[in-house]
N, CA and C atoms of all chains as a GROMACS GRO file, in nm:
protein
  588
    1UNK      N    1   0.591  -2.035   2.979
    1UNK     CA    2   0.621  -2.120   2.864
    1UNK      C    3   0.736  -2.215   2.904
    2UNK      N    4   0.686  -2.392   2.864
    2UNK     CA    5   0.818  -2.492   2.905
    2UNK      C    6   0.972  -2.395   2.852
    3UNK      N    7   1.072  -2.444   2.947
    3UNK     CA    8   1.173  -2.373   2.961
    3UNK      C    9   1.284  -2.454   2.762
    4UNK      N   10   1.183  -2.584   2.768
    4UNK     CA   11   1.311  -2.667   2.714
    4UNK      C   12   1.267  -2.672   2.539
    5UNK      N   13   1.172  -2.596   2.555
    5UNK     CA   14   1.113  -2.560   2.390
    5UNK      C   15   1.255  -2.468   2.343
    6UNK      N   16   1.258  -2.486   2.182
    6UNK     CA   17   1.373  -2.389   2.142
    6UNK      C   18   1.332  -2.281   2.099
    7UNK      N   19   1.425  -2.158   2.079
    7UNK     CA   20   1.356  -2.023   2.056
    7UNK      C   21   1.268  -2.072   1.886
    8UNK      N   22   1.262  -2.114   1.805
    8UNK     CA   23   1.166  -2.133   1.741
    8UNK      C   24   1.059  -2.212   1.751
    9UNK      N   25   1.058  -2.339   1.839
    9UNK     CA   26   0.901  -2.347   1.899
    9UNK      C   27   0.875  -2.231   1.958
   10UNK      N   28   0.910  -2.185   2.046
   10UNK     CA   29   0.876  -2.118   2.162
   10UNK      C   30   0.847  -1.960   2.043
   11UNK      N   31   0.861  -1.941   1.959
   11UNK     CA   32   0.852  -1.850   1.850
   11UNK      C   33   0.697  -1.880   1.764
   12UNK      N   34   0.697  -1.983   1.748
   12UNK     CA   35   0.587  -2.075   1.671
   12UNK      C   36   0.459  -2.036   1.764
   13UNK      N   37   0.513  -2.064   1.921
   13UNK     CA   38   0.422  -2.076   2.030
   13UNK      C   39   0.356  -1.953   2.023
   14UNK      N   40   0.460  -1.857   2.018
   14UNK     CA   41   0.367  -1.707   2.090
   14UNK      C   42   0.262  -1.635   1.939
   15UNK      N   43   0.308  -1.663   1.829
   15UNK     CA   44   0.250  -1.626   1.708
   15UNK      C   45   0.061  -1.693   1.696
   16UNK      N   46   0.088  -1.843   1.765
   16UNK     CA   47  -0.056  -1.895   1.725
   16UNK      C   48  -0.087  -1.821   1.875
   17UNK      N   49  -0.060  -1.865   2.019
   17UNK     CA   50  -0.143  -1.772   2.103
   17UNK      C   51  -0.173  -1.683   2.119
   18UNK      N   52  -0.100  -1.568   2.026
   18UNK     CA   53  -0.154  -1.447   2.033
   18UNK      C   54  -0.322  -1.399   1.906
   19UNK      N   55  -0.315  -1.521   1.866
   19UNK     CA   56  -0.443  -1.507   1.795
   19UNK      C   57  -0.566  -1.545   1.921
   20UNK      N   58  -0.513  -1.668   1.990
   20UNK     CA   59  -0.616  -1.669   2.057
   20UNK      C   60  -0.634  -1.588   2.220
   21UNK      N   61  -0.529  -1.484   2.232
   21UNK     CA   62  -0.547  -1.449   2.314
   21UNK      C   63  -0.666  -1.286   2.262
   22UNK      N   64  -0.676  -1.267   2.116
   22UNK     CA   65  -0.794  -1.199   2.091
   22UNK      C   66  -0.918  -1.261   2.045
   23UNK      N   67  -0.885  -1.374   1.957
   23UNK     CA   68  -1.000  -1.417   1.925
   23UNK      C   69  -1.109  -1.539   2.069
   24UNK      N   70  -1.019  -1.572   2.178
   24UNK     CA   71  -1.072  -1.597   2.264
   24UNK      C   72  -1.118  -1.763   2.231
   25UNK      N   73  -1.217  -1.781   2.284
   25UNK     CA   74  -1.284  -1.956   2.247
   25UNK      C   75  -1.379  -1.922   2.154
   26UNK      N   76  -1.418  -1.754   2.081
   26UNK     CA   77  -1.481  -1.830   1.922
   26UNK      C   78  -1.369  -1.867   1.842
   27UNK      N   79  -1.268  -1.866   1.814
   27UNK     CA   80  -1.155  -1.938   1.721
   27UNK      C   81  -1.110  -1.788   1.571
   28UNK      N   82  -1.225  -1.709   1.643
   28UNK     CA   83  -1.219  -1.623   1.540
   28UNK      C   84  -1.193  -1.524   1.572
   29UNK      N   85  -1.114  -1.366   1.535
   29UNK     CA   86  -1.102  -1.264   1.533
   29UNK      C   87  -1.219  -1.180   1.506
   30UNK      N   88  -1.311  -1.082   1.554
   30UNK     CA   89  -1.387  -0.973   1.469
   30UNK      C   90  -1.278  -0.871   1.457
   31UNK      N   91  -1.334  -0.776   1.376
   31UNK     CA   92  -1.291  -0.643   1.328
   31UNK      C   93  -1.246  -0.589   1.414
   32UNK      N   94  -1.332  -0.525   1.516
   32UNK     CA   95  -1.231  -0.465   1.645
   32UNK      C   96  -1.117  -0.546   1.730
   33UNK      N   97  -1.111  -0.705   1.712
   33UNK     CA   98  -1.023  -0.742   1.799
   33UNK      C   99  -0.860  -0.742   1.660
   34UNK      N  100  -0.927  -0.766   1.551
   34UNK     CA  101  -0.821  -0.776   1.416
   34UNK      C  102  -0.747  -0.583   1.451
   35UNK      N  103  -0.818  -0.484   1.473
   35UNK     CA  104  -0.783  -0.331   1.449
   35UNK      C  105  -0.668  -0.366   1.561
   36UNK      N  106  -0.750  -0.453   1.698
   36UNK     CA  107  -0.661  -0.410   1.825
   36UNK      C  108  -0.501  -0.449   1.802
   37UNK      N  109  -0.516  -0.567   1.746
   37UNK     CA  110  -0.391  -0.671   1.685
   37UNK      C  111  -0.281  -0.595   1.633
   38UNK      N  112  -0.343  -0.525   1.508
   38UNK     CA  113  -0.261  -0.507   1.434
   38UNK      C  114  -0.174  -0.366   1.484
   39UNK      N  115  -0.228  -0.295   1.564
   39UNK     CA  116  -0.228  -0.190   1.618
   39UNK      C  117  -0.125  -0.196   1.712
   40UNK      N  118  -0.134  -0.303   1.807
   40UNK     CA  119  -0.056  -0.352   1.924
   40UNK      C  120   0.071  -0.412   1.843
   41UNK      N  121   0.023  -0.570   1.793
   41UNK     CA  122   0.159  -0.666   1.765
   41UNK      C  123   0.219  -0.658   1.632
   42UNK      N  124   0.162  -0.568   1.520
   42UNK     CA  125   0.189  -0.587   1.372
   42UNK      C  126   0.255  -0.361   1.371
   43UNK      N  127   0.223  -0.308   1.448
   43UNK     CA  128   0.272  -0.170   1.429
   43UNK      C  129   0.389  -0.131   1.376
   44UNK      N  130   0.552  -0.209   1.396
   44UNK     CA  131   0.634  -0.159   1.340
   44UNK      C  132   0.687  -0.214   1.186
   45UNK      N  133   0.630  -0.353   1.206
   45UNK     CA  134   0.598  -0.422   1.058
   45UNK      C  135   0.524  -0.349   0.962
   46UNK      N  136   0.380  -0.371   0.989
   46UNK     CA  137   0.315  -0.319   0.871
   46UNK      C  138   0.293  -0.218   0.886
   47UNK      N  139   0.300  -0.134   0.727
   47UNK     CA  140   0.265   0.038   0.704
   47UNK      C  141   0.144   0.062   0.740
   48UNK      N  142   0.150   0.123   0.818
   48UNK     CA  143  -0.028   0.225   0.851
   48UNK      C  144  -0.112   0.146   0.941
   49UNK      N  145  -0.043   0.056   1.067
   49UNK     CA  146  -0.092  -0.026   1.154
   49UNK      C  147  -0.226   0.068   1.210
   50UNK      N  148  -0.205   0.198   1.203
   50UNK     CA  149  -0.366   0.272   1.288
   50UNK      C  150  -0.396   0.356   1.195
   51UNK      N  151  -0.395   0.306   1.028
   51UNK     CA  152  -0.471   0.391   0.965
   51UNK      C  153  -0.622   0.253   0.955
   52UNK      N  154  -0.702   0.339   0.997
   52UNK     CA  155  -0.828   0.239   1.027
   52UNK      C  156  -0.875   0.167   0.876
   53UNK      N  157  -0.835   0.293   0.769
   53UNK     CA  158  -0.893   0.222   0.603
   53UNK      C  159  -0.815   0.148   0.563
   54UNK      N  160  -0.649   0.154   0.618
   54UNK     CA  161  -0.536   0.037   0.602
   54UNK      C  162  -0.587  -0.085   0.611
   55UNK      N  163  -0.632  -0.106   0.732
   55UNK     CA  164  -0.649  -0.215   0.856
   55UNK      C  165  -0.790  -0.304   0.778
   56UNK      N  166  -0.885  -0.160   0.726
   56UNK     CA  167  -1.033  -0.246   0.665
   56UNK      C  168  -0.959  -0.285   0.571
   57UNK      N  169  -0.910  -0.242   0.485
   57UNK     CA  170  -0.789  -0.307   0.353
   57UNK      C  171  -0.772  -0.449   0.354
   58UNK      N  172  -0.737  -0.439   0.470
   58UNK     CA  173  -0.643  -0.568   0.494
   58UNK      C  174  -0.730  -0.649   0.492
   59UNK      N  175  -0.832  -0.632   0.612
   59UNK     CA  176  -0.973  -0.731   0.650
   59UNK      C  177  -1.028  -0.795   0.554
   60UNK      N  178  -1.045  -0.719   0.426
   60UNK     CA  179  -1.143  -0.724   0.332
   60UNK      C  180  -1.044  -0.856   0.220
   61UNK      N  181  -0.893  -0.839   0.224
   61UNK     CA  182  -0.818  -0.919   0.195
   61UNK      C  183  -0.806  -0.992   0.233
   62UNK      N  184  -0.814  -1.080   0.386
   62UNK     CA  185  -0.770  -1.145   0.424
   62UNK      C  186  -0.863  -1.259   0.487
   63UNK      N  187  -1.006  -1.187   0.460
   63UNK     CA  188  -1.117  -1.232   0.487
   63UNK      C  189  -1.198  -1.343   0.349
   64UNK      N  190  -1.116  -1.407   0.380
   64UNK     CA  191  -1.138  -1.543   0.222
   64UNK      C  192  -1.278  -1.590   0.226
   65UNK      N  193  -1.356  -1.612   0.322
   65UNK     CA  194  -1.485  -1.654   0.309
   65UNK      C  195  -1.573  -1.578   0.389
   66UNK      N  196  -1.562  -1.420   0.309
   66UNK     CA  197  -1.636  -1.290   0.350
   66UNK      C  198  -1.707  -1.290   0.465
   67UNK      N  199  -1.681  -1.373   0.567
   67UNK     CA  200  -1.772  -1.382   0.704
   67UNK      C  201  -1.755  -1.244   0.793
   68UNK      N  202  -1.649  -1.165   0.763
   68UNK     CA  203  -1.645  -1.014   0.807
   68UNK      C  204  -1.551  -1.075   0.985
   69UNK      N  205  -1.482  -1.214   0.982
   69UNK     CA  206  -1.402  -1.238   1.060
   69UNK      C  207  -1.288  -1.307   1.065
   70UNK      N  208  -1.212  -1.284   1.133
   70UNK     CA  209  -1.061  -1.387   1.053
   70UNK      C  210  -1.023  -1.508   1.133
   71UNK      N  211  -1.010  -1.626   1.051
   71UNK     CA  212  -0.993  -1.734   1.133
   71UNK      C  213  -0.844  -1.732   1.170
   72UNK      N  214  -0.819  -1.843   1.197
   72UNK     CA  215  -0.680  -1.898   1.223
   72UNK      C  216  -0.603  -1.857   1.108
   73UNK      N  217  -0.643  -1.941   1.046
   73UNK     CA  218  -0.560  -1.964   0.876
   73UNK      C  219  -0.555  -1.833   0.798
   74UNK      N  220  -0.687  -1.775   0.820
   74UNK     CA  221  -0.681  -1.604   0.734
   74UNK      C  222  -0.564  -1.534   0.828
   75UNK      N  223  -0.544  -1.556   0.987
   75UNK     CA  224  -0.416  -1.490   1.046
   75UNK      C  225  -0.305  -1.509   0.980
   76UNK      N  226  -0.277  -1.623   1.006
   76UNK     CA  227  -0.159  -1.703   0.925
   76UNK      C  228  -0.145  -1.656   0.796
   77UNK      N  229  -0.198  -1.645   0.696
   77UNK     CA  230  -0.189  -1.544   0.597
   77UNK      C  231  -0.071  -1.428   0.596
   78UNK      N  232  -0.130  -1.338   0.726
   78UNK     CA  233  -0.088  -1.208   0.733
   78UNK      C  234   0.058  -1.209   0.761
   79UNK      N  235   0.062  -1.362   0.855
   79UNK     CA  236   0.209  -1.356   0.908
   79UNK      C  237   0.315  -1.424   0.850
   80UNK      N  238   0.244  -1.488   0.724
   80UNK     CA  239   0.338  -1.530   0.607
   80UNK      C  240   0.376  -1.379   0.554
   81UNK      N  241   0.275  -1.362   0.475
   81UNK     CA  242   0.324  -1.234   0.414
   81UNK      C  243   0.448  -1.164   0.475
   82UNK      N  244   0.426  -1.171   0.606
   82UNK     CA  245   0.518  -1.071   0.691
   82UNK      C  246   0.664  -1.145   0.667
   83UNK      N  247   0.642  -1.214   0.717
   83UNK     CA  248   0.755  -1.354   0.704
   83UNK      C  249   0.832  -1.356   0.538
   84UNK      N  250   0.763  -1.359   0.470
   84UNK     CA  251   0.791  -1.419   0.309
   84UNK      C  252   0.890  -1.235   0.278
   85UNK      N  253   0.861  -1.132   0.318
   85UNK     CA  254   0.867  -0.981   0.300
   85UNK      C  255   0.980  -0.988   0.382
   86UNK      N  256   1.020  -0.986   0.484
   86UNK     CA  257   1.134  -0.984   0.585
   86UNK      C  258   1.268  -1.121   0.492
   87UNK      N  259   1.179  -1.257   0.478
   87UNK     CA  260   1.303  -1.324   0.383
   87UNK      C  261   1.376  -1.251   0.278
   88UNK      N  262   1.272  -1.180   0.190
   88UNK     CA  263   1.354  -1.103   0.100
   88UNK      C  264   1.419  -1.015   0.087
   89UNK      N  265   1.397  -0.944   0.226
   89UNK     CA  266   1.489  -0.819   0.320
   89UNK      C  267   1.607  -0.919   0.345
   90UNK      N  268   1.650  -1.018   0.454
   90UNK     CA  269   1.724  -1.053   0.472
   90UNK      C  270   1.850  -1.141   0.350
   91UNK      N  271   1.750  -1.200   0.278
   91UNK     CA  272   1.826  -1.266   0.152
   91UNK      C  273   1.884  -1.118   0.077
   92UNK      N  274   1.870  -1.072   0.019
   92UNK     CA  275   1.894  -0.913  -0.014
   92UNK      C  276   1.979  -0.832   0.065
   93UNK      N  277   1.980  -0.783   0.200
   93UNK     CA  278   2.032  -0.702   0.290
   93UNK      C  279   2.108  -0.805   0.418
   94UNK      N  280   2.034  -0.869   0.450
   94UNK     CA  281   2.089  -0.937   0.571
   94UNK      C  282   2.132  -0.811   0.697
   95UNK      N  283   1.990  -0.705   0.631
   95UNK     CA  284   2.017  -0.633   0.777
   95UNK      C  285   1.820  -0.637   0.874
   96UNK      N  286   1.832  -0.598   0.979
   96UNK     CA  287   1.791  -0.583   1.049
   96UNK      C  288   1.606  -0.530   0.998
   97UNK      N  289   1.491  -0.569   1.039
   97UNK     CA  290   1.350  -0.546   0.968
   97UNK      C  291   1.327  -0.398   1.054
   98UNK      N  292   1.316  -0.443   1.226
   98UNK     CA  293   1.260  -0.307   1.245
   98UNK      C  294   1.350  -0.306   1.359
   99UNK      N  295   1.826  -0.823   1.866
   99UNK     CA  296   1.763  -0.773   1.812
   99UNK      C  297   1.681  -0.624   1.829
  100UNK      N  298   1.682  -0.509   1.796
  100UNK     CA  299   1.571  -0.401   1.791
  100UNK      C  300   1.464  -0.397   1.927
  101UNK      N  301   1.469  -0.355   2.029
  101UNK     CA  302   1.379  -0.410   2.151
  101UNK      C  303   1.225  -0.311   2.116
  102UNK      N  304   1.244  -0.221   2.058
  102UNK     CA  305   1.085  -0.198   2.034
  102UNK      C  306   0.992  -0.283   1.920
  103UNK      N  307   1.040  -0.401   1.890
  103UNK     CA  308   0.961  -0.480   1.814
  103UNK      C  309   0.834  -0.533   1.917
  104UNK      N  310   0.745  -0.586   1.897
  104UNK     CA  311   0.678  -0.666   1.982
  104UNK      C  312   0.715  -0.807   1.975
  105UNK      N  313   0.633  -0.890   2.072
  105UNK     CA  314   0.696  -1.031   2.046
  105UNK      C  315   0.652  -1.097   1.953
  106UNK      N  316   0.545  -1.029   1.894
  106UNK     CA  317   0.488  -1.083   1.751
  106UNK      C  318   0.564  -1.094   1.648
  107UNK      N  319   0.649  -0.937   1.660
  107UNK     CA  320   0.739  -0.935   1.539
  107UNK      C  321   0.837  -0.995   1.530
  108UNK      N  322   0.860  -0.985   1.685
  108UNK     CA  323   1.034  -1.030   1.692
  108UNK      C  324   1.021  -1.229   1.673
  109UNK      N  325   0.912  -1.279   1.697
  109UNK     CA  326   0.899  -1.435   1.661
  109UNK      C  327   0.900  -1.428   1.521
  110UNK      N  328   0.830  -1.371   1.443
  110UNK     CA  329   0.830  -1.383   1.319
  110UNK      C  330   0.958  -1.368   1.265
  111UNK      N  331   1.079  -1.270   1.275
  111UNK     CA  332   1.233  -1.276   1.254
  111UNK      C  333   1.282  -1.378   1.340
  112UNK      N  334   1.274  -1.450   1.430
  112UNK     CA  335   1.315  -1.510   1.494
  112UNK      C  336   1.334  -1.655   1.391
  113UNK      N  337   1.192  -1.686   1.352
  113UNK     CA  338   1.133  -1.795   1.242
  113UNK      C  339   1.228  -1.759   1.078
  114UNK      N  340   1.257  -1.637   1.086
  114UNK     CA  341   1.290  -1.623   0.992
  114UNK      C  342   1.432  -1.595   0.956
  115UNK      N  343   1.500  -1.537   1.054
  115UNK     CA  344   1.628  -1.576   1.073
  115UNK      C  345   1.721  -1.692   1.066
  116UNK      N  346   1.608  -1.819   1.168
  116UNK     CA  347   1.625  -1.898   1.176
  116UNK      C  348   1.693  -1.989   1.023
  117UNK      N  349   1.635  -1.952   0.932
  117UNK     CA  350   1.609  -2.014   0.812
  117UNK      C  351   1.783  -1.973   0.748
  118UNK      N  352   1.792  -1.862   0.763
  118UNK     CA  353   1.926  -1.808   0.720
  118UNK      C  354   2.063  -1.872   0.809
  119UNK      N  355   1.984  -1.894   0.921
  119UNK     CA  356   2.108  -1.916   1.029
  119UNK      C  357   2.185  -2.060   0.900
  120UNK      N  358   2.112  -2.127   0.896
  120UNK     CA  359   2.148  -2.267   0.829
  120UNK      C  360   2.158  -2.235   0.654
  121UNK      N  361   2.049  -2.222   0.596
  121UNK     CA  362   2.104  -2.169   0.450
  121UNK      C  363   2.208  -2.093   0.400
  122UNK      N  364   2.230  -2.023   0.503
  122UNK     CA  365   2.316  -1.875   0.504
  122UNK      C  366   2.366  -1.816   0.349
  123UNK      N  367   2.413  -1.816   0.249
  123UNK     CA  368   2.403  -1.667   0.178
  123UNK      C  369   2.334  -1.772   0.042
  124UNK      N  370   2.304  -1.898   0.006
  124UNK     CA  371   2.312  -1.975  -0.092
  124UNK      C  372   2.138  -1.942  -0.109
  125UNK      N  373   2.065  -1.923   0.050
  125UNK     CA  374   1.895  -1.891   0.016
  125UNK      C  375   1.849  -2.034   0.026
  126UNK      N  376   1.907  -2.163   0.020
  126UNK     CA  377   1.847  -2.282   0.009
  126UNK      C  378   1.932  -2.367   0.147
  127UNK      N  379   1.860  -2.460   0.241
  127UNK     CA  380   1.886  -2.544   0.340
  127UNK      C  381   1.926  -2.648   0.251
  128UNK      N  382   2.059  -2.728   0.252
  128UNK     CA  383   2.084  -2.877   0.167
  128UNK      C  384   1.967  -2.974   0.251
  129UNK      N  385   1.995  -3.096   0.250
  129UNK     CA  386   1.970  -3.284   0.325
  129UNK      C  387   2.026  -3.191   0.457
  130UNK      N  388   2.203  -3.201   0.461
  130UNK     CA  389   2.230  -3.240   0.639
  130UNK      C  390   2.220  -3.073   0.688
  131UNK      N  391   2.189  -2.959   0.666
  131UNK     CA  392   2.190  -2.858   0.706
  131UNK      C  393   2.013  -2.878   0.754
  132UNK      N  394   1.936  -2.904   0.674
  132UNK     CA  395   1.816  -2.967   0.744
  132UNK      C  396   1.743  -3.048   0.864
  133UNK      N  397   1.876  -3.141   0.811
  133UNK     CA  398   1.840  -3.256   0.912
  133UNK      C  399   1.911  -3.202   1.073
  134UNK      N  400   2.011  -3.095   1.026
  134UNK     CA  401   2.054  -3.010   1.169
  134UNK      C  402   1.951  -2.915   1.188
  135UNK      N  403   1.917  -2.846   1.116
  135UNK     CA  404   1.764  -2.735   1.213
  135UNK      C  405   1.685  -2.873   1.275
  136UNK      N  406   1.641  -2.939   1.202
  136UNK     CA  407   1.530  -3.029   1.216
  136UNK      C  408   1.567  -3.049   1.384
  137UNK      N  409   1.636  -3.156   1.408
  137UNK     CA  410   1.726  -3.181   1.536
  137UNK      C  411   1.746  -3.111   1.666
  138UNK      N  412   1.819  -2.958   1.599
  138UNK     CA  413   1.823  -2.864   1.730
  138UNK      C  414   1.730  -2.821   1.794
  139UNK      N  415   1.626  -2.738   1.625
  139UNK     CA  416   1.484  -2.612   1.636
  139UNK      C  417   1.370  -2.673   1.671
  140UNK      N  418   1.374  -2.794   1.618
  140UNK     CA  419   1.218  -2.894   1.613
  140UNK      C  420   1.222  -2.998   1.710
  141UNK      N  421   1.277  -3.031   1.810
  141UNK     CA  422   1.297  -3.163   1.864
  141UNK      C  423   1.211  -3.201   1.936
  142UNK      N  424   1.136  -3.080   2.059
  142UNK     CA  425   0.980  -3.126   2.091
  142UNK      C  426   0.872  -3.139   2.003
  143UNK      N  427   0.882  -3.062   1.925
  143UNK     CA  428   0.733  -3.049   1.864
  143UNK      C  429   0.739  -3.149   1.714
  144UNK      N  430   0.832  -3.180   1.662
  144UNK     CA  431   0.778  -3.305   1.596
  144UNK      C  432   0.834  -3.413   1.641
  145UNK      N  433   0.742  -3.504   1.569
  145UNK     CA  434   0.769  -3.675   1.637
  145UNK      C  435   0.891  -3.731   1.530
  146UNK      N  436   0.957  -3.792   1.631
  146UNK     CA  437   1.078  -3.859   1.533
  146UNK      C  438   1.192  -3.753   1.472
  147UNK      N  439   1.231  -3.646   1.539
  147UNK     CA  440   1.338  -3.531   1.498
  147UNK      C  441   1.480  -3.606   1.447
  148UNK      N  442   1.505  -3.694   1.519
  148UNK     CA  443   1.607  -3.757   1.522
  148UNK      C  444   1.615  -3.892   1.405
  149UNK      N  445   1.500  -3.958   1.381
  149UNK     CA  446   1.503  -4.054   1.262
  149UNK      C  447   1.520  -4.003   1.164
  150UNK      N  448   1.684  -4.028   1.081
  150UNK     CA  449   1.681  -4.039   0.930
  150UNK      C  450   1.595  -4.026   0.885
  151UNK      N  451   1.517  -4.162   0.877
  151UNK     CA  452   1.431  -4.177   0.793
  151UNK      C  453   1.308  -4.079   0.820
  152UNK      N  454   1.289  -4.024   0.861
  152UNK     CA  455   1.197  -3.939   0.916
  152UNK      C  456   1.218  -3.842   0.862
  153UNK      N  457   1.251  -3.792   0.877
  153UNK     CA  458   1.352  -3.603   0.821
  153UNK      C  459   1.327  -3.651   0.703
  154UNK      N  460   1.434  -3.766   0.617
  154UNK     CA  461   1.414  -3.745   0.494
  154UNK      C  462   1.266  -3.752   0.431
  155UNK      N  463   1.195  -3.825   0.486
  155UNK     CA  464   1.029  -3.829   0.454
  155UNK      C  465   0.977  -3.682   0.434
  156UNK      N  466   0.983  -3.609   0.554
  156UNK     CA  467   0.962  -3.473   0.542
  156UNK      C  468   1.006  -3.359   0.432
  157UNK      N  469   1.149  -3.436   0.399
  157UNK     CA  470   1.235  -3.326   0.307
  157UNK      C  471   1.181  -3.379   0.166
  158UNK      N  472   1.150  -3.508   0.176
  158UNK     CA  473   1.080  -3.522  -0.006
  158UNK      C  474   0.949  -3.405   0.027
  159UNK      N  475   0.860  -3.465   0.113
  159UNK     CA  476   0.740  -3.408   0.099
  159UNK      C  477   0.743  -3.209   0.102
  160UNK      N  478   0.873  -3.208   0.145
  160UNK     CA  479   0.796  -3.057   0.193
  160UNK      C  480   0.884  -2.967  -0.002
  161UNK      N  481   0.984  -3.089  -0.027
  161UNK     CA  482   1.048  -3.004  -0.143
  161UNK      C  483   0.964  -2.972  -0.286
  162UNK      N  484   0.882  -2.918  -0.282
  162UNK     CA  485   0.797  -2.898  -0.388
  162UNK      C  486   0.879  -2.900  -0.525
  163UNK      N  487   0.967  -2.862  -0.536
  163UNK     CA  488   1.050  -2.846  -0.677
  163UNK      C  489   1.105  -2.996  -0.714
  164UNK      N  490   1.134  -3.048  -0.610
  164UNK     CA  491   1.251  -3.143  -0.622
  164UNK      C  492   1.376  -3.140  -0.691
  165UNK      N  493   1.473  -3.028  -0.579
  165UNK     CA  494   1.589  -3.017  -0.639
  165UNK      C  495   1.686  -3.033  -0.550
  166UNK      N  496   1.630  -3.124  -0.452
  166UNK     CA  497   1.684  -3.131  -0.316
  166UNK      C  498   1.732  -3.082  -0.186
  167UNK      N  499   1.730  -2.960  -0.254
  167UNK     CA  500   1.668  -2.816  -0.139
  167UNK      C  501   1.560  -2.789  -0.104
  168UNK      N  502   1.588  -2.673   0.048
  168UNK     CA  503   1.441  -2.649   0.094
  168UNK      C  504   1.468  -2.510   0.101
  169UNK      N  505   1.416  -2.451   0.025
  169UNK     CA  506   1.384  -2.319   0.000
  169UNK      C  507   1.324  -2.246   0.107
  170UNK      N  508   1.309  -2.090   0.157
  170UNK     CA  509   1.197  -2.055   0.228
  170UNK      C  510   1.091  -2.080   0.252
  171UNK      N  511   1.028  -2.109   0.129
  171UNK     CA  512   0.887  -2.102   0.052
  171UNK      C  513   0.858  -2.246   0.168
  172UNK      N  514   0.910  -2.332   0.123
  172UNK     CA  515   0.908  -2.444   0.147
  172UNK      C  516   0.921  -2.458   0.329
  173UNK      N  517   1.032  -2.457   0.352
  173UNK     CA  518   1.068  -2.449   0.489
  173UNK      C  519   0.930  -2.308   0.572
  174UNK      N  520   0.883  -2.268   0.531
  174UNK     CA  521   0.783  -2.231   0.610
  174UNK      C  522   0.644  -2.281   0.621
  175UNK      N  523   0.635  -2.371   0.524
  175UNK     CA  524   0.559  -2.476   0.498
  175UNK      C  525   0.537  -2.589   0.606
  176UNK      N  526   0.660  -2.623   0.697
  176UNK     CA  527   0.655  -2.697   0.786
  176UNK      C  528   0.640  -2.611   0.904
  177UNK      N  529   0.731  -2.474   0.921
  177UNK     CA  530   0.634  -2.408   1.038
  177UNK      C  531   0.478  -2.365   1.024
  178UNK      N  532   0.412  -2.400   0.948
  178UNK     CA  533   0.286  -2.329   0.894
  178UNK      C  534   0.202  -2.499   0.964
  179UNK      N  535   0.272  -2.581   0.928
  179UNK     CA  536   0.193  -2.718   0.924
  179UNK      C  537   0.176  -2.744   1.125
  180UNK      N  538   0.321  -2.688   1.200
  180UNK     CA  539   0.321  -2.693   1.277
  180UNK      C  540   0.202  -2.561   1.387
  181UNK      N  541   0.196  -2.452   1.330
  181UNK     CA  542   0.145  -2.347   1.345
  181UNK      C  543   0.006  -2.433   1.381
  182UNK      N  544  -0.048  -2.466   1.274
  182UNK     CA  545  -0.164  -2.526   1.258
  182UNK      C  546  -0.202  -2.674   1.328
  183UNK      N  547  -0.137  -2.725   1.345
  183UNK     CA  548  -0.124  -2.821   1.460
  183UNK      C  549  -0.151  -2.770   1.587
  184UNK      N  550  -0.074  -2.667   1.626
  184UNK     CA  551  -0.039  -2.593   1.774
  184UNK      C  552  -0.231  -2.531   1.776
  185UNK      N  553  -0.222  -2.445   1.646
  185UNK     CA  554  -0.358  -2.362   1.691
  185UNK      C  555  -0.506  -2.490   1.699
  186UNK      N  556  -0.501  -2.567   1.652
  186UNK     CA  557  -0.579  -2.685   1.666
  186UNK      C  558  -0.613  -2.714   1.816
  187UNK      N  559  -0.456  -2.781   1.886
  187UNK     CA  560  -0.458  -2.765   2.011
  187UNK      C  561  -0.516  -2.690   2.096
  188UNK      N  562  -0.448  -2.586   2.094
  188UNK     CA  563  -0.519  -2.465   2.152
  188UNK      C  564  -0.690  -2.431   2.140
  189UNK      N  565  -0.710  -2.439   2.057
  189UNK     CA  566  -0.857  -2.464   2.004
  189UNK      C  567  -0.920  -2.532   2.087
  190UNK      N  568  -0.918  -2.641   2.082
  190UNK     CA  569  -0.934  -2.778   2.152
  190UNK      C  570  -0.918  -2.802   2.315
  191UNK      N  571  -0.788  -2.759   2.364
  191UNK     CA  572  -0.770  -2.758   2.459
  191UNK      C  573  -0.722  -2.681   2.592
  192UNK      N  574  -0.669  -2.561   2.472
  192UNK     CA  575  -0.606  -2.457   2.523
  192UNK      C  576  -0.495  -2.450   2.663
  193UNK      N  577  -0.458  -2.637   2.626
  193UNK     CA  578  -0.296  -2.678   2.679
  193UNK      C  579  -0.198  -2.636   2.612
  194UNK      N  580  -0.071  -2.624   2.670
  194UNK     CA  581   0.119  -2.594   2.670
  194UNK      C  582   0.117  -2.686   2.535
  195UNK      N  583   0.167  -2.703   2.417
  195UNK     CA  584   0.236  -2.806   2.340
  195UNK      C  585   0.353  -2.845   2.394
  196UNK      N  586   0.440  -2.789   2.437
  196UNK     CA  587   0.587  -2.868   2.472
  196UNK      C  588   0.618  -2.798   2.651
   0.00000   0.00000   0.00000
């Protein structure tokens, strides 16, 4: 990664490539690559990262035009949420998420 | 920060920290506390970081309330716009942005 990006590009950067480093060149996530995700990069964030009915939970939420896969934007979703949940930790506590 | 986060998580506090670094306990970024993230955090990845007039264009458009602050809500609105720019790219070309 360019050296001269700031830690929030370079923050920006790794959040969208790590979608496509599962969803690959269809642009999309399936179910098993969404389980692998959340399992791997979302585990200390979200509650019940390897409870598998958590994870369909989520899918079934986050899956806006029921195609049973998550685009870009349905990602982005997840990582607002995450984002919007940690602001109100920090505005509130101003301590530490995980 | 916490080293068993992943880099998923730890970008997402990173993005979100960020926001506090400059608002710090008030919850809202003013005009020149803006136009300083804008400057430092953003300087590759948007065009014109440095034009006045630029920034302020951005700060009408992104202030949904119009109270001359940029709220979280808001201020993630422009990493979201950028997010989506980047994953476009990538999409497309699956080149470096900066």
């Amino acid at each position: 990664m360019a050296s001269n990006c700031s830690d929030v590009e370079r923050s920006i950067k790794v959040l969208v490539k790590n979608f496509y480093t599962y969803a690959g060149k269809n642009d999309k996530m399936n179910r098993s690559e969404f389980h692998k995700m959340v399992g791997k990069d979302l585990s200390h964030i979200l509650t019940n990262p390897h409870s598998k009915q958590g994870v369909d939970d989520l899918i079934k939420k986050l899956d806006a035009n029921d195609d049973g896969k998550i685009s870009f934007e349905e990602y982005w979703t997840i990582v607002s949420e995450i984002a919007n949940k940690l602001s109100r930790q920090m505005a509130n506590e101003n301590k530490e998420g995980c």
